[in-house]
N, C-alpha and C positions, 0 to 999 in steps of 0.2 A: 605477370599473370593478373588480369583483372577480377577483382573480387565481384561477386555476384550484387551486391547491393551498387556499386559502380556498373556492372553491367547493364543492371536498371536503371541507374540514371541516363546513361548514355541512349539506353532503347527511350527511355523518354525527354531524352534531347536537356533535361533538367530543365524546361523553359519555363518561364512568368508567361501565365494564363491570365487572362481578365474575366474576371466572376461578375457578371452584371445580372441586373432580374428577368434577363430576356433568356440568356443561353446558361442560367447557373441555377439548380436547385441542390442546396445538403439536403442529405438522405436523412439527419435527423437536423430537428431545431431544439436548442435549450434556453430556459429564462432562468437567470437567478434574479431571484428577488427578495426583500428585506419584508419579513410579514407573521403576524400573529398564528401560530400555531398552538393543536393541543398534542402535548404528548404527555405519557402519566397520567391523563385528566387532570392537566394543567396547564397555562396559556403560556406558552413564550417566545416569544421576540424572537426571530432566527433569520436565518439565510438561506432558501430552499432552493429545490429548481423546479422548476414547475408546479408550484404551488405545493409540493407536497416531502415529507421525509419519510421513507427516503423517496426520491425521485424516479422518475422511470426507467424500467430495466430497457440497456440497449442491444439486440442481437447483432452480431458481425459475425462475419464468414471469413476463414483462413482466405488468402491471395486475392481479397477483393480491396478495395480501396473504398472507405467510407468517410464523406467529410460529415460533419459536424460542426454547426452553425451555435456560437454560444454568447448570447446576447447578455451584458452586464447591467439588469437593470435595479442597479442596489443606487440609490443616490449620493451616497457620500464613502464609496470603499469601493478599492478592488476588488478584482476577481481572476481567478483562472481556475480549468479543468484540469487536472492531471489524470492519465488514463493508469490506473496502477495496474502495474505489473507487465504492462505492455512495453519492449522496451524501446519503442519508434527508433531506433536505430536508424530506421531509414526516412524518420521524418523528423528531428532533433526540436525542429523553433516547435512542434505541436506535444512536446512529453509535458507543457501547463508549469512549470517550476518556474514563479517569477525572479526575475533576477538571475536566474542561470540561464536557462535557454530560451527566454523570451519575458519582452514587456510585459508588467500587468495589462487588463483588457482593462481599463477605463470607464468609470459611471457613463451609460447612455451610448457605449459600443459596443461592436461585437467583432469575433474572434473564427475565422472558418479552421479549423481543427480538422488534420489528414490523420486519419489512421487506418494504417495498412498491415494487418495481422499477417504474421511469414505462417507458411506451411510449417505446423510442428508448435501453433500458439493456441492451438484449440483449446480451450479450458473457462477460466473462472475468475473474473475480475471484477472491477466494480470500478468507477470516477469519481471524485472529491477535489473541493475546492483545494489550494494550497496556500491560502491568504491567511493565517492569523490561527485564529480558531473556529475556522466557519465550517471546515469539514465534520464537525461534532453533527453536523444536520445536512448539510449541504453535498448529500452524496447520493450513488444509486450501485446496481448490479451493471455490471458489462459482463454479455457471453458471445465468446468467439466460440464460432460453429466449425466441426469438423469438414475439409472441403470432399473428403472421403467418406468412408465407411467409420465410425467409431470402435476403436480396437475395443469398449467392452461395450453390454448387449443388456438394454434397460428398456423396460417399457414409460415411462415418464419421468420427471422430473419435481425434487422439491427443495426451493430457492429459502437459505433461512439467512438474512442479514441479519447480525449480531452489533448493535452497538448498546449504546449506554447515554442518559441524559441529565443535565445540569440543569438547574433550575435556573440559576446565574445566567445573564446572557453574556455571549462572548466578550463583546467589548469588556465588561466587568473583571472578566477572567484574565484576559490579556492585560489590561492594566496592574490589576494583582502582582503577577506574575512577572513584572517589569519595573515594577514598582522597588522606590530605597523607603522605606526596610519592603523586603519581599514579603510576599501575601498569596498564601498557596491556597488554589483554588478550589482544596476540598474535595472530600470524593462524591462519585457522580448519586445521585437520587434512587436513577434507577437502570437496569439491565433490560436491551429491547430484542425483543424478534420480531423483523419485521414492521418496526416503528409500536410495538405493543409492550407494554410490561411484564402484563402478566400475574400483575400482585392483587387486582380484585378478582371476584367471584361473577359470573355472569348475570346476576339479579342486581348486583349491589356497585354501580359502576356510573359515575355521573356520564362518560360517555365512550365510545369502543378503544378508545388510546390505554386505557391501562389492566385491559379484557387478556387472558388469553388468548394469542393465537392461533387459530384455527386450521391443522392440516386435514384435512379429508382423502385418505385412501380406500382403494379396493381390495381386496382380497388376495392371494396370489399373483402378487404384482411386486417386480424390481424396481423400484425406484432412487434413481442419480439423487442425492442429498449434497446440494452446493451449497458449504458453510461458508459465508465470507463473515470474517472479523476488522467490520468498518466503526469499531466502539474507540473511542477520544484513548483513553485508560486502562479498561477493564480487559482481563485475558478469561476467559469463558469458557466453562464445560457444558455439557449438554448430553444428556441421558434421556431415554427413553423408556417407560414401565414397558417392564416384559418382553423388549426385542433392544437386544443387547448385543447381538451380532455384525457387524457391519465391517465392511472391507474399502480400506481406501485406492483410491483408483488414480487419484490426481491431486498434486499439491502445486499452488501458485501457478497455475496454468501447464504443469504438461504432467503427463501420464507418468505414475506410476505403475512398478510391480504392484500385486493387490500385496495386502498388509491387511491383518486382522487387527480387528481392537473393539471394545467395547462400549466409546463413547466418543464423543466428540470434543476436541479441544482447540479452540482460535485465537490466538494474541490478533491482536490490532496491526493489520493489513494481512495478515496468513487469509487464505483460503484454501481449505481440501475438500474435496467430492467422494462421498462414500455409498455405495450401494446398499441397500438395505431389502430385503425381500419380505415380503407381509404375510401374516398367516392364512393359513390356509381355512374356507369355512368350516372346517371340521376342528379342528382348533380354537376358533370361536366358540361353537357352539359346547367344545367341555371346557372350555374357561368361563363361560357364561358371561362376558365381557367385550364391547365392542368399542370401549373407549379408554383410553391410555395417557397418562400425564407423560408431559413432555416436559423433563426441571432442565432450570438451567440456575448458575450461579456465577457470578466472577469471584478469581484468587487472585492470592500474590497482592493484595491491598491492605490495607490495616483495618479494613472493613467488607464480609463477602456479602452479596448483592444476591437475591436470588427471583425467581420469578417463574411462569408456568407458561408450555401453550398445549393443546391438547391434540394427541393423534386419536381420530374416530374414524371408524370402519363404514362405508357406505354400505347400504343393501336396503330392498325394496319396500322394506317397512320408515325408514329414512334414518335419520342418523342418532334418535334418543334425544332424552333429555339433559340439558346441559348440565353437571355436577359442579356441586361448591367446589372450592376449591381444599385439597386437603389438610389435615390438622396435621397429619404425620406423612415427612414425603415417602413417597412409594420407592421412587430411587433414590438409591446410593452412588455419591460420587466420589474416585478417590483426591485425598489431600495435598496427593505431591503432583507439579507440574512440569519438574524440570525433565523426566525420562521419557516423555510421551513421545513416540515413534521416533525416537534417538536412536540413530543408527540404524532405523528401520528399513524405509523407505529408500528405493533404488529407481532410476530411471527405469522406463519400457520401451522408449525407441534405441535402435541398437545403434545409431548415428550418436547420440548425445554419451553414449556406454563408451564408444571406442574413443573419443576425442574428450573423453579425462586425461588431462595433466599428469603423470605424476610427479612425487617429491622430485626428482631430478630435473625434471623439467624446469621448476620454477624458477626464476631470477635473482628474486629479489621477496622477501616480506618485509609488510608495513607492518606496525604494531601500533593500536592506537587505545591509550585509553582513556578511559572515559567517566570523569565523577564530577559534582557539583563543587565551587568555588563561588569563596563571596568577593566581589568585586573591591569592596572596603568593608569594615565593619569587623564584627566577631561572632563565634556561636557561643551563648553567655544561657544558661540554664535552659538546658532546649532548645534555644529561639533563635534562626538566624537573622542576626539582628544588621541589616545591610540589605543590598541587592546581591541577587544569588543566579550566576550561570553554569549551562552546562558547558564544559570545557573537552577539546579528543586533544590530547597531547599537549593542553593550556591554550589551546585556542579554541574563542567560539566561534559559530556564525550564526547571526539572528537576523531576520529579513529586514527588519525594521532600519538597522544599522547600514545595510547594506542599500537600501533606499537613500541615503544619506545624498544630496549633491553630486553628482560627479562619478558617479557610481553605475557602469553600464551593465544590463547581461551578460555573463561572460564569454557564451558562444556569440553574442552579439558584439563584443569588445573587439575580435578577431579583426572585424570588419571597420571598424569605426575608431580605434584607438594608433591614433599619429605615432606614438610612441610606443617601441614596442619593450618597452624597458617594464611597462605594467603590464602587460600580457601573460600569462602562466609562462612558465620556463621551468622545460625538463631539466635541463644543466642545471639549473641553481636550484631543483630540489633536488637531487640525488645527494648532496652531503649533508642534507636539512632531512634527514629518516622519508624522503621523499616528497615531504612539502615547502611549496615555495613560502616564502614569508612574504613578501613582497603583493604577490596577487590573490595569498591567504588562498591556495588549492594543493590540492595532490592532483599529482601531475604521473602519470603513464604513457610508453611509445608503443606502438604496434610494435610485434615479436615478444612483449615482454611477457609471459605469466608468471602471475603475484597471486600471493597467500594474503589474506588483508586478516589479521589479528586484533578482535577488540577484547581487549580486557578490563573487568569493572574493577572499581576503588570507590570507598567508603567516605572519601571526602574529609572535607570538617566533622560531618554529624555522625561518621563511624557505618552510617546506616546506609543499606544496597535497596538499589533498585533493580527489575527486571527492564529489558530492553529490548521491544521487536525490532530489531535491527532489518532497514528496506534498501535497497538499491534500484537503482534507474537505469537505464541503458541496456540492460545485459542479466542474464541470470547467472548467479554464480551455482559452483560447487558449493555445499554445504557440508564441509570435512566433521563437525559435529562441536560441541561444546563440553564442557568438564568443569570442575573447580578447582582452583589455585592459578597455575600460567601456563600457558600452552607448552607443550614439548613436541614438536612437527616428528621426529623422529619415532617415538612414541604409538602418536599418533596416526602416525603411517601405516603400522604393523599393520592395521585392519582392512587396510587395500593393496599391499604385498602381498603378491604370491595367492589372489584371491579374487575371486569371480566381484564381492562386493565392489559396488561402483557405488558415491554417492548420489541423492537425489541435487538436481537444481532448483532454486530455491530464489524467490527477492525478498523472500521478507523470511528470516529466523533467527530464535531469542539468543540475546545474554543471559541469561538466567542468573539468578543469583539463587546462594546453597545456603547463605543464612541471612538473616537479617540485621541483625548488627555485631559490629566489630571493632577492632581498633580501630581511631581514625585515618586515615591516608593509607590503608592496606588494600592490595590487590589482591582479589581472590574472584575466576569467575574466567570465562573466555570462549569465544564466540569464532570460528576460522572458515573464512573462506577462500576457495582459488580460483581465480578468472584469467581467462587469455585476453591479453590485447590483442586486437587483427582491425584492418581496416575497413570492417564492416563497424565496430562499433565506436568510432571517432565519434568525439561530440564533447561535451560540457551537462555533469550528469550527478544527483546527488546522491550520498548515503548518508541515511539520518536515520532515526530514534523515531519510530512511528507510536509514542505517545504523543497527544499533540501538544500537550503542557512543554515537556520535555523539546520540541523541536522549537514550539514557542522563545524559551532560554537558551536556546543555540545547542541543543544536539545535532549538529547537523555538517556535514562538511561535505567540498565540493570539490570532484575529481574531473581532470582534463584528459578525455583518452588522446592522445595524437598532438603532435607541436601545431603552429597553427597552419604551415604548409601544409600535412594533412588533414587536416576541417575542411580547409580552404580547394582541398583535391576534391576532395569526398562530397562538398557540397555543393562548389558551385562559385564562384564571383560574381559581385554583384553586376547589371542590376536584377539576376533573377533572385535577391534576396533582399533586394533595396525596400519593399516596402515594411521588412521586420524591425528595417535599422533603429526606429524611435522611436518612444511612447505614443502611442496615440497616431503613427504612422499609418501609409495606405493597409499596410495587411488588415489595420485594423477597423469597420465599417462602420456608419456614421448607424446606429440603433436607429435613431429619429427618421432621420430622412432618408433610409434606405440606400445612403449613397452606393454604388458599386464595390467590391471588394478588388485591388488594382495589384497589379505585380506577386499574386500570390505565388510560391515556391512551390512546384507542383513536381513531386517526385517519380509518381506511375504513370505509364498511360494508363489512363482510366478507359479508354476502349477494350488494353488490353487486359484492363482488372476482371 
């Protein structure tokens, strides 16, 4: 049987297209560039795209095929785009992940980027660099559009990007962070919406960077709230005075059942969309009030961050005068983060409901866990006195290492490595708790479905951290999380014999339930179940969407399929010859416009 992502390649022959400036235009263009920004009402040094953070929101429409043009114009660094949470399954060399599925893009090149959203990825995402620490600014909103009707019924939309800003510029942090003796980068300044703080007062603000943000609604009106969580660090709440109500409709890009709750919560790569309905003018006018703080705060840091944007009511007198900003907050936010819509959240397409795995089904589980490790050295009064990585089962991966000589992409090794003795091998991980040592990945075949268990540990310093835990390729199931170590058995009871199905998911937390502990104790776990099938063959990562944390190697790199099926699924070259090598044809000359040559072109774009 030919799998549907195979069917489309075959209906579009998989050929190498020649993109020249005569018969090629991407439907968007991006610049990163290296340039002084304000953000907090204050100057810093960054990596933007388009001159601005965040960068511009992109729209896509489900079964259309949109390329993306991304010009690397930083002088002395990489660059790539990663589309989060998209899982390009059917475009591998364009998921942005340097060193797994494709060369970095080159100072003074650029990069044509296929993204082809499937029916059923309508939702809420957002693009970030994946170089270093450059995503702390170098990011934007992606929204994939329904190619249908929207199964729920809103009259507008309001887009709130949530990150968080260092004063330190990158390079600094990464150094730190790399550094013998290590040198933690400190937590972040300040919490943004929207690239705003939120900590001044609207009189009192040297310029609109550290202003509240400003939502302006109407009246009885529904309005979609897409919360993306694109902050370095910070896990974030967000309240609203006097409308407390809101129903979630969508996590990390697909539909949920609705789920009540009364605030908003994003770790760093989460996204959910909650509907919110506004009051009525009759409402207004006996609350005598047409303007509403909007708080927000990060947890789960040794220090909470907080900040303001304001919701004000339009109507024909205009919109009032701007208030200080408060002495005492209006909302209440609560303290704990670990139960937020735990176990809540169920899919709403009835396709993704019936094609849960259950416990029988599964194969095989991975268990990985995951705590900091000093390289050499000791923790001597506090202080880790050494270099300090993150380790999933005492191995890291850090990109930097992996740039090393000799050192190819991995979906790209497929193609380019004589010897296939360094090529991932399922064989020689299956008695290695399923990773190979040798090509340092976790390896999976089609037919297999796996449980992937991460469990935290306290390390040398005793002390937990939380951990947005992201995947690439594929959404998983999201079985839920707990404290101490998973029991699958257990944990099954609550999809035995029961309509609950869980929600799918690429990005959800490890949570940690205390903060410090004995050292090297495990307590804390995180489970997911994914099918292999050979739609999602590829070279694909799961990592620790803090960026400090992926920085010191939280991060590891999973191989779906041996390399016969890549090599089924993709294509031989040369409709892939020109991804083979840094700075190869895929990649086009920024300067002199050259032509973009042999690019790997997966849809008919007639038939997109």
């Amino acid at each position: 049987m030919v799998s549907p992502r195979a069917a489309l390649l075959f209906a579009a022959i998989a050929a190498a297209v020649v993109h020249d400036l005569e018969n090629f235009t991407p439907d968007y263009t991006l610049f990163a560039t290296e340039q002084d920004i304000q953000i907090n009402c204050q100057a810093r040094r960054s990596i933007v795209v388009n001159g601005t953070s965040p960068g511009p929101t992109l729209d896509l429409h489900e079964n259309q095929t949109t390329w993306i043009r991304v010009y690397n114009n930083i002088s002395d660094q990489n660059f790539t785009l990663h589309w989060h949470g998209l899982a390009q399954r059917a475009a591998p060399f364009s998921d942005g992940t340097p060193l797994v599925s494709q060369w970095p893009i080159p100072p003074g090149r650029f990069f044509d980027y296929e993204i082809h959203p499937e029916i059923g990825d309508a939702g809420t995402y957002f693009y970030h660099s994946h170089v270093g620490f450059q995503q702390s600014t170098a990011h934007g909103a992606l929204i994939v559009r329904d190619a249908g009707p929207a199964p729920y019924d809103y009259d507008d939309e309001i887009l709130l990007s949530i990150g968080d800003f260092y004063e330190a510029e990158d390079g600094d942090i990464e150094k730190g962070l790399l550094a013998d003796p290590f040198e933690w980068s400190g937590e972040p300044q300040a919490v943004l919406i929207n690239g705003r703080s939120g900590n001044a007062s609207f009189n009192n603000a040297t310029d609109e960077s550290c202003l509240p943000y400003l939502i302006d609604v109407k009246p009885e009106t529904t309005y979609r709230i897409r919360a993306i969580g694109r902050a370095a660090i910070s896990l974030v709440k967000v309240g609203i005075e006097g409308h407390d109500e809101l129903t979630v409709i969508e996590a990390d890009g697909e539909y949920t059942q609705p789920a009540n709750i009364d605030h908003i919560q994003v770790a760093p790569g989460q996204r959910q969309s909650y509907l919110l309905r506004t009051k009525s003018k009759a409402e207004l006018k006996d609350e005598g009030q047409r303007q509403f703080w909007v708080r927000y705060a990060s947890y789960e840091r040794p220090t909470s961050i907080t900040g303001y944007a304001l919701l004000r009511y339009k109507s024909c007198n205009g919109t009032g005068e701007l208030p200080d900003l408060p002495d005492e907050s209006p909302v209440e936010l609560p303290e704990t983060t670990n139960y937020y819509l735990e176990d809540v959240l169920q899919p709403l397409n009835p396709a993704v409901r019936e094609n849960f795995p259950r416990l029988e089904e599964v194969t095989r589980t991975v268990t990985i866990q995951v705590n900091q490790e000093l390289t050499h050295g000791a923790f001597v009064n506090g202080t880790l006195q050494g270099p300090v990585v993150w380790v999933q089962n005492n191995e890291t991966w850090q990109e930097n290492v992996q740039a090393s000589p000799g050192h190819a992409p991995y979906l790209i090794s497929y193609y380019t490595d004589t010897s296939p003795y360094w090529a991932p091998n399922h064989t020689r991980a299956l008695p290695n708790d399923g990773f190979d040592p040798v090509s340092r990945t976790f390896t999976a075949v089609p037919g297999e479905v796996i449980d992937i268990v991460w469990q935290s540990n306290s390390g040398p310093t005793g002390g937990f951290d939380f951990h947005p835990m992201h995947v690439h390729g594929e959404h998983v199931y999201d079985l839920g999380g707990g404290n101490g170590t998973y029991d699958a058995a257990m944990n099954e009871v609550k999809f035995q014999n029961s309509t609950h199905v869980p929600a799918r998911r690429d990005t959800s937390i490890l949570h940690r339930y205390t903060t410090k502990g004995a050292p090297h104790t495990t307590a804390g776990w995180r489970a997911w179940r994914i099918r292999i099938t050979e739609d999602n063959v590829g070279a694909w990562m799961m990592h620790c969407h803090i960026a400090q944390h992926a920085v010191m190697g939280m991060n590891t790199v999973w191989v779906f399929g041996e390399r016969e099926d890549v090599l089924k699924a993709l294509g031989e070259p040369p409709y892939v010859s020109g991804y083979l090598e840094y700075g190869g044809d895929a990649y086009g000359d920024g300067e002199d416009e050259e032509p973009l040559v042999q690019v790997y072109e997966y849809f008919d774009r007639a038939q997109a």
